[in-house]
N, C-alpha and C positions, 0 to 999 in steps of 0.2 A: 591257519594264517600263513599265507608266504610275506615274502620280506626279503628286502635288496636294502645292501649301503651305495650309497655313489658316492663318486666325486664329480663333483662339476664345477662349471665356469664359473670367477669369481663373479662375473657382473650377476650370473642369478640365483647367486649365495645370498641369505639375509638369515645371518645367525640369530637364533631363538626362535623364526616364525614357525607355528605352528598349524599344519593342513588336517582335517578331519572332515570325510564324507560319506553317506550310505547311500544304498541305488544302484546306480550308473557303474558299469554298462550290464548289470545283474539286472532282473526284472523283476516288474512291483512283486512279484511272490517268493523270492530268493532273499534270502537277506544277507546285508552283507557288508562291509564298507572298508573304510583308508585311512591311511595316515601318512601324512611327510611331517619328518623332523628335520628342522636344516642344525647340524650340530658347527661345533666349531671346525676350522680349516678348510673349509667348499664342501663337506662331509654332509650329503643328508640319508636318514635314514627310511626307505617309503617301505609301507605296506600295506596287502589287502587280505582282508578276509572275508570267507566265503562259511554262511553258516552250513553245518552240515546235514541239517533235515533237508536240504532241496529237495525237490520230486523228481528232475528231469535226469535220468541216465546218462544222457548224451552232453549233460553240463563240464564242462573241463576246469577247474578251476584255476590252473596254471594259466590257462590262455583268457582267460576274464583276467585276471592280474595283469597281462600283457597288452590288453584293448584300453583297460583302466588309464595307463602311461599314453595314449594316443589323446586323449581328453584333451583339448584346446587351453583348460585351467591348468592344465599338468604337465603337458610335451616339454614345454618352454623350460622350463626345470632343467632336464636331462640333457635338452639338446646342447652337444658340442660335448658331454658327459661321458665318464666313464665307468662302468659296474666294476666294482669290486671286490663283492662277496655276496652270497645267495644263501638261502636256509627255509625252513618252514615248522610251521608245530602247531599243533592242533590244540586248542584254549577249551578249558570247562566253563561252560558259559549257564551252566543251568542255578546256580544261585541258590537261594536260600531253599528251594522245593528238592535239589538236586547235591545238595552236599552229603556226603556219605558219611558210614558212621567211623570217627576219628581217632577214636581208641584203641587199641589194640596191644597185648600185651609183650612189653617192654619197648613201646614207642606210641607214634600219633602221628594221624597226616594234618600239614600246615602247610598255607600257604596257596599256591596256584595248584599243587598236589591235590589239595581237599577244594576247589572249587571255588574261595572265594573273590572273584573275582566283580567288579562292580560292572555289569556289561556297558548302561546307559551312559553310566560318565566315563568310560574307558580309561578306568584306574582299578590297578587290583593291588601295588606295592604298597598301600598302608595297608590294607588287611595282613596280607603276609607277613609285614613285622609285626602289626598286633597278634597277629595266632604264636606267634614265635617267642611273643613273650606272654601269652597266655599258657602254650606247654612249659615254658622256663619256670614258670610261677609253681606249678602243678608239678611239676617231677620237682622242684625245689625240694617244696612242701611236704612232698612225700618220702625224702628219703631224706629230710629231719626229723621225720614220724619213725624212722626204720622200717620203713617197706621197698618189699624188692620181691623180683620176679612174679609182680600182678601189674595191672591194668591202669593206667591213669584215666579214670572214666570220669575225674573231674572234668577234663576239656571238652569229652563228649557231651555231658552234662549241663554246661554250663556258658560254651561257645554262643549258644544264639541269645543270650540274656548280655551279653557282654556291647561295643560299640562297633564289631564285626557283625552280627545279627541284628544290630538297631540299621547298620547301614546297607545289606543289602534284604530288611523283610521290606523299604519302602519302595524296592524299586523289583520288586518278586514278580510283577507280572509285565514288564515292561515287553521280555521277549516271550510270553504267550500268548501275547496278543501280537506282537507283530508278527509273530508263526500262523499265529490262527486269519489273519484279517489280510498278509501283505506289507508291504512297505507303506505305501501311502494312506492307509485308514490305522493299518495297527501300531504304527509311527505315531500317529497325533492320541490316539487312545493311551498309548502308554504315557505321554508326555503329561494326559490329564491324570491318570493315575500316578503320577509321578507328584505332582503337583497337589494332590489331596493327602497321598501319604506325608509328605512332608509338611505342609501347612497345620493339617487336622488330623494327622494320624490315624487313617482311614481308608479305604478303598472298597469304591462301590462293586469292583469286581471279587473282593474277599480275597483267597489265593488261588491263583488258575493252575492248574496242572499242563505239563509241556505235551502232551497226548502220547504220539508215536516214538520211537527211539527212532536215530539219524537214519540208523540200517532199514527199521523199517515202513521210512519214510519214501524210500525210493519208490518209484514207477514204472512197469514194462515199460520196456523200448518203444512197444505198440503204440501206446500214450502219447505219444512225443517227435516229433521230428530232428533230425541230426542237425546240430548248429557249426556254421560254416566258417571256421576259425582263419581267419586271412595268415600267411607265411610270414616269419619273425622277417626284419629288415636286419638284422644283424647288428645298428646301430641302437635304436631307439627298443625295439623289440626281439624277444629272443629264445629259443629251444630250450626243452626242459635238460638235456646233456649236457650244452654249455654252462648250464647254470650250476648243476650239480657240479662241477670240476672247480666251478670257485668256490664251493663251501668245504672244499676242503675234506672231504668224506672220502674217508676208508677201514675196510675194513680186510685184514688176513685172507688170504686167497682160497688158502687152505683149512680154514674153518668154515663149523657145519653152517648154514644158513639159519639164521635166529626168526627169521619170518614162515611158520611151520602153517600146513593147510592141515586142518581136522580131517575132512574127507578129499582126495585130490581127484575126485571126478566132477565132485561141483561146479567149479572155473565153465568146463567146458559143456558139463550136460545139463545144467540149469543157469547158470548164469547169462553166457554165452546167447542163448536162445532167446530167454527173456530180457536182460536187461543189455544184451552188448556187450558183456562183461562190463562193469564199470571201473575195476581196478585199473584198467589201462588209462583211464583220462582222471579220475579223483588222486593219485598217486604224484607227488609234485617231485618225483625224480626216477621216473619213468624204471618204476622197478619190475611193473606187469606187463606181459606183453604178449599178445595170442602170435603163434607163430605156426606157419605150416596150412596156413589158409588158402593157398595156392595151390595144394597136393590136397587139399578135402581131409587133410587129417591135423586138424587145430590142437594145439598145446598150450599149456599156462607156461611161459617161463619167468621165472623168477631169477631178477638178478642183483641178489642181497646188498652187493657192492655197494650199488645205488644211492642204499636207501641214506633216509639225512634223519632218522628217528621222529619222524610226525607222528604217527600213529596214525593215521587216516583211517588204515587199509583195515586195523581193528576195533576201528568205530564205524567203518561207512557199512565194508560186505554187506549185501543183503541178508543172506543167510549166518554171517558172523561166523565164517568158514576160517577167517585168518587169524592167527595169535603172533603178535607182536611179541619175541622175547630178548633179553637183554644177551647182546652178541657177546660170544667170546672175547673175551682180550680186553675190553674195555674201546674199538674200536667204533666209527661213528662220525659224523662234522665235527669239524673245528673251525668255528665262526670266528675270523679275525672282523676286528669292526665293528660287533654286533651289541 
């Protein structure tokens, strides 16, 4: 998900309304969609996401979020507007098929951490205070009992029986079928499985599994034609560098780079070839960059600085060449506004 604050003109401020769309300018096989929040003082908050099984290499996801704002429903917003703050992060969207195991000795993941997020109704903050106080309950309990240094594997246990697991098993297939079918068929299929689980607590499709992982959902380059991203205006639209410089990101000049390659010939002698590299356009702060393509002698460089902590680049790689790790210093964005 990327995401901008603005400020804009009060005439087309209207505190509280709420925007939400999927599709456009993504295609029916992409999935993906937005949000505007208009908050208080000409403040709105807009975003897009971009799921990340896409197939096409050549998909840029920063610059779909910039065509998004071109929308005739959407310009009128911003125009006369000013950006002022930029970010992005990568959401678990797999739901009740895909939540991992939560226990772990002397803690537990909750929250957006562990996945549950509601994707269809694009809510996940009640879950995450209920997990939070389903671990509160669970370590309570347990160290009224006098236990210590084991497992609270009551939350792992007992998570999907609680109103966290009633609310997202009714909506379990909504995105494997819009992965499997597209926006426009697998959009209306989930809507009827949405609609049987809840009414009748049911679904004729059972639980669908998400098939391929993001990484290896991608497609040769061969596959696909390069898509022709028109140039930021500077006003309305705009480069992944400027953006990054309003999130406020940094990191010690002199620490080691936290984004570590497994093998560092990959970038260039399988990526490169078959997909394009895609790290250079999935990346929403232009931390990958082939250089030296003019001398026949291409290089990965990485430029940690950059990075705004999305993770992308350790969910997209094809090969799952990159390890995301927690930088030094505690360095990284600082979202004002966010």
């Amino acid at each position: 998900m990327l995401f901008r604050s603005w400020e804009i003109k009060p005439e087309n401020h209207k505190q509280g309304l709420v925007q939400h769309s999927f599709g456009w300018p993504l295609g029916m096989k992409t999935g993906g969609g937005s949000f505007l929040y208009h908050l208080e003082d000409n403040l709105v908050a807009v975003g897009f996401v971009v799921h990340l099984n896409y197939k096409n290499p050549y998909l840029f996801p920063f610059e779909e979020f910039q065509r998004f704002k071109t929308h005739p429903a959407i310009r009128g917003t911003f125009e006369g507007g000013k950006r002022i703050s930029y970010g992005a992060r990568a959401i678990t969207e797999g739901g009740w098929q895909s939540v991992p195991k939560l226990s772990f000795p002397g803690g537990a993941l909750i929250g957006c951490s562990a996945g549950f997020v509601n994707v269809p109704r694009i809510k996940g903050s009640h879950n995450a205070v209920l997990s939070g106080m389903l671990a509160a309950d669970k370590v309570a309990a347990a160290i009224a009992a006098g236990r210590a240094n084991d497992e609270p594997v009551e939350i792992e246990n007992e998570w999907r029986s609680t109103d966290i697991g009633r609310d997202l098993k009714r909506v379990r297939n909504v995105k494997p079928l819009w992965s499997k079918f597209g926006t426009a068929i697998g959009v209306g299929l989930g809507g009827l499985d949405m609609w049987t689980n809840q009414l009748f607590g049911f679904s004729f499709f059972g639980t669908l599994k998400h098939g391929k992982t993001d990484a290896a959902s991608l497609e040769p380059a061969s596959q696909h034609k390069p898509i022709d991203y028109p140039k930021p205006d500077g006003v309305l639209t705009f480069d992944r560098l400027s953006s990054v410089f309003i999130s406020n990101t940094n990191h010690e000049e002199n620490q080691p780079a936290h984004l570590k390659l497994k093998d560092p010939s990959i970038p260039i002698e399988h990526n490169l070839p078959n997909y394009d590299e895609p790290a250079q356009r999935y990346c929403p702060a232009g931390v990958y960059e082939i250089v030296g393509l003019e001398t026949h002698q291409p290089r990965l460089q990485i430029n940690a600085q950059n990075c705004v902590h999305c993770k992308t680049c350790d969910i997209k790689d094809p090969l799952q060449n990159i390890v995301w790790t927690v930088p030094e210093g505690g360095g990284g964005p600082n979202y004002p506004n966010m």
